[in-house]
Every structure is written in C-alpha cells, then in structure tokens.
N, C-alpha and C positions, 0 to 999 in steps of 0.2 A: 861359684860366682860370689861375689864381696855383695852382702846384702847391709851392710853401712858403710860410711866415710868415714875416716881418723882423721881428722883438723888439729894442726899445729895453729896457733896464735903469734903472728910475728908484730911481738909488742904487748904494753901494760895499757892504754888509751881507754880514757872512760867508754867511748864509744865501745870496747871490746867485753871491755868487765861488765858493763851496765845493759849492753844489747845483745852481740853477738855470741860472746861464750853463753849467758841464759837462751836465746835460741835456738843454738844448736844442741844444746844439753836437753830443749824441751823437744826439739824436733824428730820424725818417726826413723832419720837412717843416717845418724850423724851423733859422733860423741866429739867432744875435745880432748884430745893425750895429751898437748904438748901446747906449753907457752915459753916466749923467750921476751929477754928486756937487754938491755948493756950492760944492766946492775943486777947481778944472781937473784939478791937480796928479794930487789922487787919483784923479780919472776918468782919467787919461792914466795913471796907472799900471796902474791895473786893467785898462785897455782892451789895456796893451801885455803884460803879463800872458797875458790868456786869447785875444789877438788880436783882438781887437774892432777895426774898422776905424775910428769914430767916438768919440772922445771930448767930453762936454758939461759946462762948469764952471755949469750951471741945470739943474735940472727943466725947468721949461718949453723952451725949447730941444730936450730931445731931445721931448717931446709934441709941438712943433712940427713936425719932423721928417716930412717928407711921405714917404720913404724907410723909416718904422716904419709896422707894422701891427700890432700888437700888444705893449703893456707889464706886465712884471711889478714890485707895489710892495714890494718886503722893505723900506720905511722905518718906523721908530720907530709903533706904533700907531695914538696922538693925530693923527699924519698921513694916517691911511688915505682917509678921509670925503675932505678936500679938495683929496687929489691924485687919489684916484679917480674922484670927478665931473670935474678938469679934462683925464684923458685922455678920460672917456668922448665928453666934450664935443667933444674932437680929434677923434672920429671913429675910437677906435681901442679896438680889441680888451681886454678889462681881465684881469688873473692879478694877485689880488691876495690877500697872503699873509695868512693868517690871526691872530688874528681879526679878521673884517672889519672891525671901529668899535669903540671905547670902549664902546660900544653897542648895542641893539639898536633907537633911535631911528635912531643911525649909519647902521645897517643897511639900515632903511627908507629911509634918504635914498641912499645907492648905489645900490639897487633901482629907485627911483624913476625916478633917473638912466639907468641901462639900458633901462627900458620908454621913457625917450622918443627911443630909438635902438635898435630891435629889430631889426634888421641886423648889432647888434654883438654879442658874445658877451663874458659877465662870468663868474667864477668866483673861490669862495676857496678856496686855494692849500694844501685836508688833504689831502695826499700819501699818508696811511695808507689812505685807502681803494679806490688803486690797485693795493695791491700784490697777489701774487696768493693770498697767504697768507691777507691777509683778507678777499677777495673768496669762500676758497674755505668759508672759515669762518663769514661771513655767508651763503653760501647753503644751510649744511649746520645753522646755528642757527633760521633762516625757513623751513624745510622740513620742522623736528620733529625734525633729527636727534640732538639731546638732549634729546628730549621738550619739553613746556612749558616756556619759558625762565621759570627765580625769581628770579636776580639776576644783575650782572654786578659785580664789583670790580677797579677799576683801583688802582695806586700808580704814578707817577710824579713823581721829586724827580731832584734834582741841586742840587751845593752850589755857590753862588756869592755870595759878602759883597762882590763889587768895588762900590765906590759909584759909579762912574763907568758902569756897566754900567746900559744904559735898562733892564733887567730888575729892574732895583733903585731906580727913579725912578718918584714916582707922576705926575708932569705927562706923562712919554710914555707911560702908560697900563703901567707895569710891574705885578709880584707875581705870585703863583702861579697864580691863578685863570686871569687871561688869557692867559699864558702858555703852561702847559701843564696848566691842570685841562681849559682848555676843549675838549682832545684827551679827556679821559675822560668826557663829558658826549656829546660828539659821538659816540664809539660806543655809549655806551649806545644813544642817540637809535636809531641806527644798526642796530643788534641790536633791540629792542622794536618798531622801525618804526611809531613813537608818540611824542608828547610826553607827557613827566611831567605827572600833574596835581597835583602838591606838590613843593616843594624846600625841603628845609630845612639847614643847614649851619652851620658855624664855622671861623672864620678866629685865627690868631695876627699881628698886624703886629708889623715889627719898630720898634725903637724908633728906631734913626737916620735907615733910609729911609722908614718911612711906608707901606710896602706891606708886602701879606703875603706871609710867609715861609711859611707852612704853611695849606691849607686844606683840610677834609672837608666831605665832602657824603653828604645821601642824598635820591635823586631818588625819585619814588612813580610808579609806570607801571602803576598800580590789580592789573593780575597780575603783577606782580614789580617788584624794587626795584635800583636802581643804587648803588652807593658807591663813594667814591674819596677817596683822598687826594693831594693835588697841594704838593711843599715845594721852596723852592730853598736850602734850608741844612742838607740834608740828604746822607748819602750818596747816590748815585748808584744809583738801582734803577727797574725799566718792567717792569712786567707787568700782564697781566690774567688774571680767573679767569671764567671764561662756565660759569654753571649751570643744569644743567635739572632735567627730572624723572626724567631716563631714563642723565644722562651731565652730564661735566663735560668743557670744554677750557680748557686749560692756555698760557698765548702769554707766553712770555720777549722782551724789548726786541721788544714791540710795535709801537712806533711809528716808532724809528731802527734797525731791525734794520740788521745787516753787508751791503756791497753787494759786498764778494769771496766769501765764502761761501754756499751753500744755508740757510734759515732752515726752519722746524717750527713744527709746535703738535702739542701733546699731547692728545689724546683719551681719557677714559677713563669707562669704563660698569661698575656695578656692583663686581665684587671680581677684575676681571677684569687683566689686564695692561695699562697702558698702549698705545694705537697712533698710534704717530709719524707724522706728516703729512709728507712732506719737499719744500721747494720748490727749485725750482734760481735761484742769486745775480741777483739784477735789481736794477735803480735804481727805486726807485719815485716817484722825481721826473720821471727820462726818460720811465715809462711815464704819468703825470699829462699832461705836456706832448706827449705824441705824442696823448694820445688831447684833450687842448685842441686841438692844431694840424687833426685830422681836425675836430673841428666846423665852426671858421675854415672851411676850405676846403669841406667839405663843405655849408654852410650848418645847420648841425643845432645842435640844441642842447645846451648844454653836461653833461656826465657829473654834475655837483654844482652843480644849481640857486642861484640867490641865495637863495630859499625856504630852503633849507636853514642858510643863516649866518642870516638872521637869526631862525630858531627858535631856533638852540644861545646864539646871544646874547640873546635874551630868558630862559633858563633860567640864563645866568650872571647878566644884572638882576636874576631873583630869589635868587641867589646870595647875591650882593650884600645886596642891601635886606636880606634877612634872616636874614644871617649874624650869631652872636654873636660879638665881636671884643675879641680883650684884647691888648695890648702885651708883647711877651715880655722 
C-alpha cells in the first residue's frame, strides 16, 4: 500500500509557491514531484525553487504524468471547471482551490465528474476550516455555547487597483464576491449548519475593471441572519463577530491568521470580562493537506465534501442575480 501522495502543481500562483507547495513538502504523507506553467521557463524556475524534481511547460503534461497522484489547481477561476474534469478524467486525486467554478452550474459539473470516478477524492481548497481555532469555535457555536446563534458578521477587504491582477479582471472570474466574500458566506453556512433561505445584497463595480470592488450581503437563515462585507479597494481589515444569545465571539484575521505566532478568539458573556482562547502557531494549509493526504491513502472521504462548494456557490448565484449594482 502507497504510504504518501505525489502531487503535481498545475500552475506557478503565489497561492501554490507561497502555501501549498511549502505544506505539502512540510506535511507527514505528501511530496511535490511535479509542477507545470505555459511557460517551461517559469515551471523550471519554480520547480528549481522549492525543489521540485519535475518541471512541465503544459498542463496537460503534468496530468499525464503517471508518477502524480494527486493535483492541486490555484489557476485563474474561469479555468477551474476544465482543468478539473481533465485531471479527474486522469485518474487522479483533485485539490482544487476555491471557488470551485464561476459557478454553481460549474460546481455541479466538477461533482458530476468525481461521481463517475468514486475511487478518487475531490475537494475545494477553504483552508480556514482546518485550522484549530475554528474548528474549536465551530464546535463551541453548534453546541449552545453562546446560546442560540443570531448573526454572524464578517469584513474582509484588502486594497488592490493593479489592472493586471486577475482579481481585477472580469473574463477570469475576478471582484470581491468570488474572491473573498465567498470565505464569509462559507462560514456563515458553516456556523448555522444550514442554507440561507433569502439572500439579498449590493455590489459597487468599479468603472475600469468591470468587477466589483465592494460587496454586502445579508444571508436569512430563518433563526438568525449572516452579513458581510467583502472590498478589494479598501484598507486591509478580516474579522468576524459570532452572536448568540448567551455570548459573543470575537476572531481577528480570521482567515489568514499568522503561521509563527499563537492566534485567539475572544469570548465574551454578558458584562463579564473577556476570555481569550489561545491556540499554538500551525499552517493551516499543511494541516488541510495532511488530513487530504489521510483520505487518499486511507480510502475515506474527503473532510469538505463537493456538496459543500457547490451550496456556497449557489448562494453566491444568488448574490449575483440579485445584487443592486452601481459603478463607483
């Protein structure tokens, strides 16, 4: 029996260089053999880089690859749907970063793709729900420990005008929503342990790129309500507020917390003192990919169902559809 994974890299994305090749290379049953770009040049740098023994100037190439057993896609969006059916088609393991499709048709069709190869293991690639912060937070929300949960409100922004940046391009599926609203959609979901049965919201697009620069939302989860706002022309701010009936928790850089330091959340009930949760520094990329690599070998299935992407992406559809939108 295969006591690690071989992960091919399909793509150069910071995301890959900066997170995922380091946690699989730090992780207990997972190497990287194999990275691919369009441009040899860049795959031979990157591979020489973080030591990658293979370098590939195609995608398909390293799909081909009888030596990988599993790939992760950090490519541009618009691309997720047709290079993730063409590994699954390979015969090979799928870690594909979120959000899974343009869409939530998208979604369906990726899905579709792994039910006709149920041997293989698929997943998209939210890393916050590994960490141990809010694993500890979710079980202390679904358990009563702030009484009946009322709302949740996220803000995540960060400011970036480069035009060149596919975050800023609406053909690779850029703007705020997809981005990074669809991280605060996903924990609602997440905490409620329910789909919204309303969404309604507003968008500002910006005038040069065409995508939106700033969007709010308020999700209806019939006992309590979701909000958030999601900007990328904004300062730089991540938190969430989790409320009950009994107590409030408090989470600073929720989502990209520091990976040298201990990270927290704040607890607090009533008129009482604040109580500080404290976790000790993890990568909560490495621990996504260890506990990916146990299903792989273990035959199990995967920690974050496909189920799950393509709900969060049908509540961004209705994002979408029926957000009022004005050009700022």
């Amino acid at each position: 029996m295969a006591t690690s994974v071989r992960w091919g890299i399909l793509g150069t994305a910071s995301i890959a260089t900066r997170r995922l090749i380091p946690a699989i290379a730090a992780s207990t049953a997972g190497k990287v053999v194999a990275i691919a770009s369009r441009e040899l040049p860049r795959a031979e740098a990157a591979a020489a880089e973080a030591g990658i023994p293979t370098a590939y100037g195609s995608y398909q190439a390293l799909i081909d690859d009888p030596g990988v057993d599993a790939i992760y896609i950090p490519l541009p969006n618009n691309l997720h749907l047709p290079w993730a059916v063409r590994v699954l088609e390979a015969g090979k393991h799928l870690l594909c970063e979120k959000p899974i499709g343009l869409t939530a048709s998208e979604g369906h069709s990726i899905q579709a793709a792994a039910q006709r190869f149920p041997r293989l293991k698929a997943m998209e690639a939210f890393m916050y729900r590994f960490h141990p912060r809010w694993e500890a937070i979710h079980a202390m929300v679904r358990s009563g420990g702030i009484g009946e949960l009322g709302t949740v409100h996220t803000v995540f922004c960060y400011d970036n005008a480069d035009p060149h940046n596919i975050r800023n391009q609406v053909g690779t599926g850029g703007g705020a929503l997809l981005d990074i609203g669809c991280y605060a959609i996903s924990v609602a979901r997440w905490l409620f342990g329910r789909e919204p049965g309303q969404v309604r919201g507003t968008r500002q697009l910006d005038p040069r790129f065409g995508v939106d620069r700033l969007t709010s939302g308020v999700l209806d989860f019939e006992t309590g309500t979701a909000t958030f706002t999601a900007a990328t022309q904004l300062p730089w701010q991540q938190q969430v507020m989790i409320l009950g009936t009994t107590g409030r928790i408090e989470v600073d850089r929720p989502f990209n917390p520091h990976t040298d330091r201990p990270t927290t959340f704040r607890l607090i009930r009533g008129d009482a003192d604040a109580e500080l949760f404290q976790f000790p520094a993890v990568d909560q990329y490495q621990v996504m990919v260890d506990r990916f690599n146990q299903a792989v070998l273990d035959d199990t299935a995967v920690p974050t169902p496909l189920d799950d992407a393509v709900a969060n992406m049908t509540v961004i559809d209705a994002m979408t559809a029926g957000a009022r939108g004005r050009h700022g």
